[in-house]
C-alpha angles and dihedrals in degrees: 000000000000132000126208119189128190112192107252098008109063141239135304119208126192130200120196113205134183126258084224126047100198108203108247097251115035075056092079130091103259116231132244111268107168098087098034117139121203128242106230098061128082120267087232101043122109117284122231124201112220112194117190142124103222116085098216094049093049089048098049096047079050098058097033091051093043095050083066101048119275140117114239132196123189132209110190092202131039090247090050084052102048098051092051090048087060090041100042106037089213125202095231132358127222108201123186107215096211108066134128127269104353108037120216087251086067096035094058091049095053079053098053094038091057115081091213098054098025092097097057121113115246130213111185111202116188164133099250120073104213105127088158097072086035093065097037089057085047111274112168091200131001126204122188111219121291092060120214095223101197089057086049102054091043085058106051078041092056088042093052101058099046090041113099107047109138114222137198121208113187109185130142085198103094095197094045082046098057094041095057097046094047087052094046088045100057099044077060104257128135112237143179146207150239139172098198138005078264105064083029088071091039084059097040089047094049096051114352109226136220093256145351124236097194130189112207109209100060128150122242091019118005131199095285082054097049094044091055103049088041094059085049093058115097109248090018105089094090098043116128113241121193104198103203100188135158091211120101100249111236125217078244097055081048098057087041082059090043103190095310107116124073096220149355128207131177113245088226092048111061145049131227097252084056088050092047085045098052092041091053080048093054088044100058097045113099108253091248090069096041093097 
């Protein structure tokens, strides 16, 4: 504001106003939700990634999660998403379907494409009811908008605690290979892989896993092999060892295994739910009876 006087004939002021009257708020610099943590969680607890492009449906997973306990973070955009999976390491994902420029279909499988996100529990929560594809890309749970919350919260609850067994999976078959590593990792186990009983105890020597799928007929070493130099290794003799083979096994195989594998299935005889279902058995047996 100026003023201009003139002696005997007044003042003149003169108030300069914007074009534009910005609202107070929306005026200031937003901050950065995407990685908020809510209060109310523990600063140990497990953290959920919750990807989705609507703001109220990113702040009310947030308070309801965190209300039980866990740390979210949020990621408005699949991009977004995709780089804090990687970063983060979360225990489950949420993942909304209809977003901008990269939907949840692609997003999950960029997820499930990336070795160091693959093994990551998925939620899709969305508007479209199409389980069907969800399941097909990878999904380990789908939920069609509105979503019923307790359900939800007993799932990620259910994906988090069977999530972090580490596999091995010891096979000189590519496809069977493959196959067998896509389905662990989307039940949200780690898993590894090998190509012979050879590289098998390399992997085994370097970091022991939770448990062996082993195929018996390899090149190089094959699963007698393994299974000989693994009972050798310190710490190895009770590990619990799953021979998926397409040999008939002979009384003599059997006594060359001698006891020391948990179960063998035919390749030709069982699906992988029956596979997921003998492996969760072998987790939750104490070491002692693995063998």
């Amino acid at each position: 504001m100026t003023v201009d006087s003139v002696e005997g004939e007044g003042s003149t002021f003169t108030v300069t106003l914007p074009a534009v009257v910005e609202d107070e708020q929306a005026a200031r610099a937003p901050e950065k939700e995407s990685r908020a943590v809510p209060r109310e969680a523990a600063a140990d607890g497990p953290l959920i990634l919750v990807i989705d492009d609507d703001p109220d449906m990113r702040e009310l997973t947030t308070r309801l999660l965190g209300k039980e306990g866990y740390r979210v973070g949020c990621a408005a955009t699949g991009r977004e998403g995709l780089a804090m999976a990687r970063d983060l390491q979360p225990a489950v994902i949420t993942l909304d379907v209809m977003m901008p420029e990269l939907d949840g279909w692609s997003v999950l499988t960029a997820l499930k494409e990336d070795p160091a996100t693959a093994a990551i529990p998925v939620i899709m929560l969305t508007m479209v009811d199409d389980e069907h594809l969800g399941f097909s890309l990878g999904a380990s749970d789908f939920f069609t908008k509105p979503v019923d919350w307790e359900r939800l919260v007993a799932t990620i609850a259910k994906y988090r605690t069977e999530k972090g067994g580490d596999l091995l999976v010891v096979e000189d078959d590519a496809g069977t290979r493959e196959l067998l590593v896509r389905t662990l990792r989307k039940e949200g186990w780690e898993v590894r892989e090998a190509e012979n009983g050879r590289v098998g105890l390399e992997q085994v020597s370097a970091s022991p896993p939770s448990l062996v799928l082993l195929d018996l007929m390899m090149p190089e070493l094959d699963g007698f092999g393994f299974m000989e130099g693994l009972r050798r290794m310190p710490g190895c003799r009770h590990l619990p060892v799953i021979v998926l083979t397409a040999k008939d096994i002979t009384a003599e195989d059997r006594e060359r295994l001698n006891g020391a594998v948990a179960r063998i299935l035919q390749k030709a005889a069982f699906t992988p739910d029956q596979l997921v279902s003998e492996i969760r058995a072998l987790a939750e047996r104490e070491p002692e009876y693995t063998i």
